[in-house]
C-alpha positions as CSV (number, residue, x, y, z in Angstrom):
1,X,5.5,-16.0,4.8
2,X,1.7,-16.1,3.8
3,X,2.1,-12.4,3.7
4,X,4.9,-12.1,2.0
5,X,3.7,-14.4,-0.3
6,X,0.1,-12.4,-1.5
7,X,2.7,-9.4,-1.0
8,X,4.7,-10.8,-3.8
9,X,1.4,-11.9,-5.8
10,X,-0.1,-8.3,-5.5
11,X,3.3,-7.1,-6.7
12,X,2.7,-9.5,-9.7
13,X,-0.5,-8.0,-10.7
14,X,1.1,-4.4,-10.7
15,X,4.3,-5.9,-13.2
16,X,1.9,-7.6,-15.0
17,X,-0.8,-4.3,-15.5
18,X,2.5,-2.2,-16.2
19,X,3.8,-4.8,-19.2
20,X,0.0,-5.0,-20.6
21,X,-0.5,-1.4,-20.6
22,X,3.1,-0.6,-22.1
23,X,3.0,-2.9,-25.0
24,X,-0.9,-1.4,-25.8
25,X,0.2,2.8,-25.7
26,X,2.9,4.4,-23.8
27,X,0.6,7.6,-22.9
28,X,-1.8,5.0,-21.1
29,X,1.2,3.4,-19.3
30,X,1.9,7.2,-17.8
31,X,-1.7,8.0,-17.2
32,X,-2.8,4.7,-15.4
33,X,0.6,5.1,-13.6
34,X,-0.4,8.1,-12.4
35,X,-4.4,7.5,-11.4
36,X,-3.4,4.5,-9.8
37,X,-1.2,6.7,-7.8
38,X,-4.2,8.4,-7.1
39,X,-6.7,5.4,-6.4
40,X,-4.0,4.1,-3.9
41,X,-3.7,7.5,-2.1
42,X,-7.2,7.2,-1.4
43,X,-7.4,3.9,-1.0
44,X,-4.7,4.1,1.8
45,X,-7.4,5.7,4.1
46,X,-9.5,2.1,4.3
47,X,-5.9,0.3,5.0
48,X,-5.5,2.4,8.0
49,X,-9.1,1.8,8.9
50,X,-8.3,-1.8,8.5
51,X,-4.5,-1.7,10.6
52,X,-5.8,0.1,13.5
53,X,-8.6,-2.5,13.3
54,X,-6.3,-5.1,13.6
55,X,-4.1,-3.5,16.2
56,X,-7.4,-3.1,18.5
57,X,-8.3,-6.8,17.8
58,X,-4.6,-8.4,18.4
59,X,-4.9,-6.4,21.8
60,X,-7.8,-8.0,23.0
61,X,-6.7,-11.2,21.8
62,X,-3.6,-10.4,24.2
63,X,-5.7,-9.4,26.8
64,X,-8.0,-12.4,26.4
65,X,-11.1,-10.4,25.9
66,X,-13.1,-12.3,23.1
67,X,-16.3,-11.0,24.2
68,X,-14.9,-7.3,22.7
69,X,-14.0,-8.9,19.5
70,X,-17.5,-8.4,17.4
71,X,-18.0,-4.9,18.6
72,X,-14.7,-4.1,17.5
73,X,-15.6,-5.9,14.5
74,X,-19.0,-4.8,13.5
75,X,-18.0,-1.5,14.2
76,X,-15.0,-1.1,11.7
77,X,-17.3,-2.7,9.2
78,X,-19.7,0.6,10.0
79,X,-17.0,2.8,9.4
80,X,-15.4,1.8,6.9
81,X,-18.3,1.8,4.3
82,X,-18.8,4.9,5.2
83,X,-15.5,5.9,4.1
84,X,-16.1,3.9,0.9
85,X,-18.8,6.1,-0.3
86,X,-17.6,9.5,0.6
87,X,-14.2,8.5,-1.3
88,X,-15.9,7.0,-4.5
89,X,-17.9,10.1,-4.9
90,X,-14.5,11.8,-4.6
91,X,-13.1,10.3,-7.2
92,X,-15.8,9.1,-9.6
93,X,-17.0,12.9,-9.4
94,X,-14.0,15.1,-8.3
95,X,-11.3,13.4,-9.6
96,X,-11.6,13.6,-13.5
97,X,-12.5,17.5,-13.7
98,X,-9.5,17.8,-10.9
99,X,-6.5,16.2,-13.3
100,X,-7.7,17.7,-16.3
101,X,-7.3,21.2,-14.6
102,X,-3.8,20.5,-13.5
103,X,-2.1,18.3,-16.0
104,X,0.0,19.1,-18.5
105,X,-0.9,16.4,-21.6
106,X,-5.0,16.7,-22.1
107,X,-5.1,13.0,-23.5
108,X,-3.3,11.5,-20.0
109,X,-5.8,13.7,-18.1
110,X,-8.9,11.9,-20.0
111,X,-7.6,8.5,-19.8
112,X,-6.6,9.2,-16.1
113,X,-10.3,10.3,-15.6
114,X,-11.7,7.5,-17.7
115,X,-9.2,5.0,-15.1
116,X,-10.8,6.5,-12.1
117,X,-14.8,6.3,-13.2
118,X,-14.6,2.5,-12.9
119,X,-11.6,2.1,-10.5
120,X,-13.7,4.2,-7.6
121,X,-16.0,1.2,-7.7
122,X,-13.6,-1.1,-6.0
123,X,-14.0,0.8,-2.3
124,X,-17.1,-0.9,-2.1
125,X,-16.1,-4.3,-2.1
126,X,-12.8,-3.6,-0.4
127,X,-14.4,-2.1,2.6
128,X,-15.4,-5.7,3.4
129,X,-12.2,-7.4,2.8
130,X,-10.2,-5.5,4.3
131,X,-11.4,-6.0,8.2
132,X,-12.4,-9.6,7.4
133,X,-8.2,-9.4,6.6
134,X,-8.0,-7.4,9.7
135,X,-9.2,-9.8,11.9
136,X,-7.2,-13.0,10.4
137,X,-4.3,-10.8,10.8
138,X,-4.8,-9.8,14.4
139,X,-4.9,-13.5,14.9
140,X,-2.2,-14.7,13.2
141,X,-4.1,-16.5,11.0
142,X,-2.1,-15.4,7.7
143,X,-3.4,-18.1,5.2
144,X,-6.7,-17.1,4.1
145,X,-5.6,-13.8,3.0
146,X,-2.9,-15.5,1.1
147,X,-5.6,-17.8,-0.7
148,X,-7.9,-14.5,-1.9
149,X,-4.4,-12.9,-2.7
150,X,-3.5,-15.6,-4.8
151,X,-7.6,-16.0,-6.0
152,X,-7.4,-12.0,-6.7
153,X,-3.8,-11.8,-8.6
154,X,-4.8,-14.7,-11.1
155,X,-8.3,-13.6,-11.8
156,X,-6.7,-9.6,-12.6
157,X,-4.1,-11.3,-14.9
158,X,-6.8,-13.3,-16.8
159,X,-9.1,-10.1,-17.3
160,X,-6.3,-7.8,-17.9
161,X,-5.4,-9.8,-21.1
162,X,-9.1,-10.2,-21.9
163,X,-10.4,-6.7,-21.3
164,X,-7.4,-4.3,-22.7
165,X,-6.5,-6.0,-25.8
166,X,-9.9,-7.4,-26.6
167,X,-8.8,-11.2,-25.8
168,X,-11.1,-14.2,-25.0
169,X,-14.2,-12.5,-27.4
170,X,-14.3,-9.7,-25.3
171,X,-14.0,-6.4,-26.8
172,X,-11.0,-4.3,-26.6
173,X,-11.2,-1.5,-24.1
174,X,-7.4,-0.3,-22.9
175,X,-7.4,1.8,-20.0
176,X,-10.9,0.9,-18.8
177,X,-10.4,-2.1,-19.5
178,X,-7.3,-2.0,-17.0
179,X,-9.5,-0.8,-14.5
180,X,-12.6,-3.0,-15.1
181,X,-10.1,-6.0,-14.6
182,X,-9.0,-4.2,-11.1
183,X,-12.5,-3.9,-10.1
184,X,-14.0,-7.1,-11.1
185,X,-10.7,-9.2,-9.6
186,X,-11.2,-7.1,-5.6
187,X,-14.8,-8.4,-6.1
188,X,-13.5,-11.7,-6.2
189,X,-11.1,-11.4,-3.5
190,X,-13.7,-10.0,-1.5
191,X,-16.5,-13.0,-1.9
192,X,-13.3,-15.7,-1.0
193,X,-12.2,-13.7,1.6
194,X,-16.3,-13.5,2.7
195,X,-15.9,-17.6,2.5
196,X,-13.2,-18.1,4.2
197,X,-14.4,-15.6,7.0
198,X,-17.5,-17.9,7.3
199,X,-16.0,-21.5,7.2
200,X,-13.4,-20.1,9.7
201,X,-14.1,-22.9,13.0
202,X,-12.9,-20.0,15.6
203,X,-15.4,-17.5,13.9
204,X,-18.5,-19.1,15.3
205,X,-17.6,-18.2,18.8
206,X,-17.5,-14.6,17.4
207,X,-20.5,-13.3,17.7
208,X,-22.2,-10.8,16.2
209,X,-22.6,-7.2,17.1
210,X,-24.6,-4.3,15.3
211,X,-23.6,-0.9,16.9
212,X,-21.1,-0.1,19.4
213,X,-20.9,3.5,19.9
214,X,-17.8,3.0,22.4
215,X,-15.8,0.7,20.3
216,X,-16.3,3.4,17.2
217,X,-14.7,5.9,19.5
218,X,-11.8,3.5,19.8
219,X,-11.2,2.9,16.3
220,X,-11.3,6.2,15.1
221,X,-9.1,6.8,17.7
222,X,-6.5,4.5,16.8
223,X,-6.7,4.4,13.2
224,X,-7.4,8.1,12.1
225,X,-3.6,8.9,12.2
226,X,-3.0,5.8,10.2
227,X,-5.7,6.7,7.7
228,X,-3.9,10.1,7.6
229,X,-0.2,9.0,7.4
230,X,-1.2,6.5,4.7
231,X,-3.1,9.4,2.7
232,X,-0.2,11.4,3.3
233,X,2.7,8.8,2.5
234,X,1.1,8.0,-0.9
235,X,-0.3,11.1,-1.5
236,X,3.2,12.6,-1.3
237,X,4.6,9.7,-4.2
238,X,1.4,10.5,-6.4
239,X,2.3,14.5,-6.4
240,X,5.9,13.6,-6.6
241,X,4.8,12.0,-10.0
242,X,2.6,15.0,-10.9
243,X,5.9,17.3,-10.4
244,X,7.7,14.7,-12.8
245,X,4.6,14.6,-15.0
246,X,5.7,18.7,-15.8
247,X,9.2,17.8,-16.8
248,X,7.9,15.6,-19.6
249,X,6.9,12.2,-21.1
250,X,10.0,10.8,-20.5
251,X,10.9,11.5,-17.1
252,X,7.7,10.3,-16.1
253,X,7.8,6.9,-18.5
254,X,10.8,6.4,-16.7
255,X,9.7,6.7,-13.3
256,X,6.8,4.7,-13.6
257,X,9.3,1.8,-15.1
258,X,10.9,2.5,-11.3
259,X,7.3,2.3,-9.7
260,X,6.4,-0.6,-11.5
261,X,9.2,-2.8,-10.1
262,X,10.0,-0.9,-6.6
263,X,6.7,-2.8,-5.5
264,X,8.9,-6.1,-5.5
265,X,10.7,-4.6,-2.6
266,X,7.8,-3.9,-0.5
267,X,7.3,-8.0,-0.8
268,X,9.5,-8.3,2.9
269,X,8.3,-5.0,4.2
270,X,4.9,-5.0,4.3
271,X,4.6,-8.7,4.7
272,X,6.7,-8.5,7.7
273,X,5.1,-4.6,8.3
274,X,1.9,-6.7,9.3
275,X,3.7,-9.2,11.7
276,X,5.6,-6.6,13.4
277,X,2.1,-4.8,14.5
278,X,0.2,-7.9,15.7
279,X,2.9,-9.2,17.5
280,X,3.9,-5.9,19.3
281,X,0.1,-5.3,20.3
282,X,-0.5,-8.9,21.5
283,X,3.0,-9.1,23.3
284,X,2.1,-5.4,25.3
285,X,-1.6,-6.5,26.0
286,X,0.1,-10.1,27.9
287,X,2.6,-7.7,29.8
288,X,5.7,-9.2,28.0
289,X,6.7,-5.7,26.2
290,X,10.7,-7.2,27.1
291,X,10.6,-9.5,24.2
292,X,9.8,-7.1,21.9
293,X,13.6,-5.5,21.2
294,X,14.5,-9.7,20.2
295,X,11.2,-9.6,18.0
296,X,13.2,-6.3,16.1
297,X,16.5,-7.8,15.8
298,X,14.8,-10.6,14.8
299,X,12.2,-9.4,11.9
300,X,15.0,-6.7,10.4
301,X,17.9,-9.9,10.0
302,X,14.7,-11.5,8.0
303,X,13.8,-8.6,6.2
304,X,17.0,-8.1,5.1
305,X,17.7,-11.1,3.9
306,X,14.2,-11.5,1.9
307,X,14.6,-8.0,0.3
308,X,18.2,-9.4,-1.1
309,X,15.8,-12.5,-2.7
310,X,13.3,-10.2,-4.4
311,X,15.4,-7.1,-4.8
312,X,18.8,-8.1,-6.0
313,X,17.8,-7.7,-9.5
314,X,17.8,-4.4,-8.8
315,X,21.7,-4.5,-8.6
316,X,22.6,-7.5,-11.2
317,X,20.0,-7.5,-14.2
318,X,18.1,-3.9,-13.5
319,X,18.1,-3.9,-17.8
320,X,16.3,-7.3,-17.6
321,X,13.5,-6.4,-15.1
322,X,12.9,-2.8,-16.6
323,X,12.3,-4.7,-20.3
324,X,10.2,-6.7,-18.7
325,X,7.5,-3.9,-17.9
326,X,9.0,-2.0,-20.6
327,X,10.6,-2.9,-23.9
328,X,11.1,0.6,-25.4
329,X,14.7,1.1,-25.7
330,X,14.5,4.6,-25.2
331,X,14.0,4.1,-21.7
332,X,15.9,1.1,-20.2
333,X,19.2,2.3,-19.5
334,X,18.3,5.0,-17.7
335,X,15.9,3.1,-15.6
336,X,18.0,0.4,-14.6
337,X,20.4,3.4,-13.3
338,X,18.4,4.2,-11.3
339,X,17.3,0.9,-10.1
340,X,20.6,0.8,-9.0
341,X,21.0,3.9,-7.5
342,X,17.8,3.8,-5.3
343,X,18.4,-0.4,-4.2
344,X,20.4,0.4,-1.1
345,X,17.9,2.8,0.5
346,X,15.6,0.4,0.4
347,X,17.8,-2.3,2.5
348,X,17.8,1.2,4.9
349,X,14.1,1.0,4.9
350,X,13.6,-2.9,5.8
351,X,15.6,-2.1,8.5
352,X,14.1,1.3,10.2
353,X,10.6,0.5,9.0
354,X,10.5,-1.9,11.9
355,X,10.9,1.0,14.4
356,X,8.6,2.8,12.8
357,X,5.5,-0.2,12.8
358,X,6.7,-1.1,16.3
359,X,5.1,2.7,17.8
360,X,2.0,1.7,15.1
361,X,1.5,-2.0,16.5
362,X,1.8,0.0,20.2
363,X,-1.0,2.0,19.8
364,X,1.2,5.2,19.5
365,X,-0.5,5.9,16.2
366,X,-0.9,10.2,16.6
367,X,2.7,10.0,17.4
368,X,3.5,8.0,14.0
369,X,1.4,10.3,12.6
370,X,3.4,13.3,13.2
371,X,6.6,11.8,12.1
372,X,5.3,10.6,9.0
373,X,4.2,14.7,8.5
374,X,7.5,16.0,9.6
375,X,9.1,13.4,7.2
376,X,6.6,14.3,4.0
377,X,7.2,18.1,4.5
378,X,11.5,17.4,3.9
379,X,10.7,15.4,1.1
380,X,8.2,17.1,-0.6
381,X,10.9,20.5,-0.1
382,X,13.4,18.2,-1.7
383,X,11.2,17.5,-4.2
384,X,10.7,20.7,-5.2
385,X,14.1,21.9,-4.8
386,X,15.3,18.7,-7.1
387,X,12.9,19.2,-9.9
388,X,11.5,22.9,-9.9
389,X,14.8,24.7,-8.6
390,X,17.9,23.2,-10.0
391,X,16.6,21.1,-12.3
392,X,18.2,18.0,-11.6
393,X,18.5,15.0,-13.9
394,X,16.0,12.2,-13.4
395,X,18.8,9.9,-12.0
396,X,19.7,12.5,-9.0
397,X,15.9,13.6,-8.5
398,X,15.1,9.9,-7.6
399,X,18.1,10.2,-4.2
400,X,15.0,11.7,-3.0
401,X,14.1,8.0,-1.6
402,X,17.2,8.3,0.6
403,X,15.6,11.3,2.3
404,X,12.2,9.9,3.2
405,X,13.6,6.5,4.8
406,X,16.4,8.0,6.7
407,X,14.5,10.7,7.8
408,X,11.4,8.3,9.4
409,X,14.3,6.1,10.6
410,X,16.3,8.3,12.8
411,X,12.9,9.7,13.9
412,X,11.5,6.1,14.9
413,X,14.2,5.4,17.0
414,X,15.0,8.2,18.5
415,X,11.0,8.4,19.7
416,X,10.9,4.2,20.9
417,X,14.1,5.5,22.7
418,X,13.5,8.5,24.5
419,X,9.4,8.2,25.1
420,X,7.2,5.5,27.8
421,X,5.8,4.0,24.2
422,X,5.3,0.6,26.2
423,X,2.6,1.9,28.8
424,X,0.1,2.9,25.7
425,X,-3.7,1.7,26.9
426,X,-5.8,1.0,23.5
């Protein structure tokens, strides 16, 4: 619940930088659509730092090994701000010159660049939070990443109205200011989180660590196909944009009204993505891998049943939430279509996407890997196909989403089914 919770808060912040954005210039709406796109593609490397983290961690917790627990720790903290730097000089450097050499509109390439040259700054402090998060998660300990959810989603709302319209006597500075708001609210997050690590009673028998040169093997091990499949799975949405960015203004305004609210239905799914992992590594390293089918029927019933609570306006008031993020009447009906169209494949992916974080939470990571590439390469040929090739409307280039989830589905199972995924050693 905890993680559903900051799920649903983060989701929130993303409505709430979509309405702000809309109602101050449509071509920044598109453009920050877009580079965040980008920003979360390369942020997605750190979150698979930070799950194979906590995969490694819940293991040894199974195992009852808490003397391994600060070199695991120390060591992801080494890694991962390493990562941070070599991706913020990708993007604070590369990234600007890169999207004004392959967009179409000049003025969203600029403000896309202008997004990124203060947005790269928020690796840095995220690097930090995301294993401190790693570690409460591997525990079970879902609560304190709730509070710096909550702490970071509140403080982003505040500065967002401060910094892009010039509220609060601070001067008026739109799409930086969008991403200055970003940046300043993960700082936050990061020093509660930083707190919260600190005051934690369990944490003193933690130790501390500098270097482990074996336990950095073991990370990279286990999380370099997740930092891969996370680049990959974004990375496929943001160029699926770019593609839709070609068609024209209104395709893409339209599609980033679906973006903006298709985060509501991740809420369940990643909330119960990050229970699904802990509980399959900790279950495997106490030798009681026969629980976990119950623990699948289990989590997809819930899943379902908490995607019909924040999805089912999707199907009832789809005109309502899209004038929500977007008031421009040119582009609501057409939206809320496809809101409609796209709301049962994601009730397909609660459903499969436990499979699929079952072989992550086993340590079976490479394998999840390939999958998710086999699964990027139909889409992204579907893509193509869709939007290059026949030229489909908007409406039919979005059954796209139908493709992705049932292709990682049927994949998912059919590997937990046919493979010895229980005996993985991590």
């Amino acid at each position: 619940m905890p993680l559903m919770v900051s799920g649903f808060i983060q989701s929130i912040v993303l409505l709430t930088d979509s309405a702000f954005l809309s109602r101050y210039d449509t071509l920044a709406f598109d453009a920050v659509g877009n580079a965040g796109l980008l920003f979360i593609t390369c942020f997605m490397i750190m979150v698979g730092l930070g799950d194979g983290t906590q995969i490694i961690l819940a293991r040894r917790i199974g195992e009852n090994k808490p003397t391994e627990l600060p070199k695991v720790f120390t060591s992801a903290i080494i890694i991962q701000f390493l990562f941070a730097i070599l991706l913020f000089l990708g993007l604070f450097i590369g990234a600007p010159s890169l999207l004004l050499s392959i967009s179409r509109d000049t003025i969203i390439a600029e403000l896309q660049g202008e997004f990124l040259s203060i947005r790269a700054f928020a690796f840095f402090p995220s690097c930090l939070f995301l294993i401190i998060q790693a570690y409460f998660l591997a525990k079970g300990k879902t609560w304190p990443v709730l509070f710096s959810a909550v702490l970071t989603a509140l403080s982003n709302i505040v500065l967002d109205y401060a910094l892009i319209f010039g509220n609060l006597g601070c001067a008026e500075l739109g799409v930086q200011g969008a991403a200055l708001a970003s940046t300043l609210s993960d700082l936050i997050g990061m020093f509660s989180m930083l707190v919260l690590f600190n005051y934690d009673k369990e944490n003193r028998l933690f130790g501390f660590t500098f270097f482990n040169s074996n336990a950095i093997k073991n990370i990279l091990k286990v999380s370099s196909p997740l930092m891969l499949q996370g680049a990959i799975a974004l990375g496929t949405w943001t160029l699926f944009f770019m593609m839709l960015e070609q068609r024209g203004v209104f395709e893409l305004t339209v599609s980033q009204n679906i973006r903006s609210i298709y985060f509501l239905a991740f809420v369940p799914i990643w909330g119960f993505a990050g229970t699904t992992k802990t509980y399959v590594s900790q279950y495997l390293g106490n030798g009681k891998a026969e629980l976990i089918p119950v623990l699948q029927k289990r989590i997809q019933i819930l899943t379902t049943l908490f995607l019909l609570i924040s999805f089912h306006g999707a199907v009832l008031y789809p005109e309502t939430l899209v004038s929500w993020i977007n008031p421009e009447e040119a582009y609501i009906a057409k939206s809320a279509s496809i809101l409609r169209l796209i709301s049962l494949s994601v009730i397909l992916y609660g459903i499969i996407s436990v499979y699929y974080q079952t072989i992550q939470g086993s340590g079976n990571t490479f394998y999840s890997l390939c999958i998710e590439l086999s699964t990027v390469i139909i889409y992204i040929t579907a893509c193509y196909f869709f939007i290059n090739v026949f030229s489909l409307d908007i409406y039919w280039i979005w059954t796209v989403e139908y493709i992705y989830f049932g292709v990682i589905g049927i994949m998912s199972f059919l590997y937990l089914k046919n493979s010895n995924w229980k005996l993985k050693s991590i």
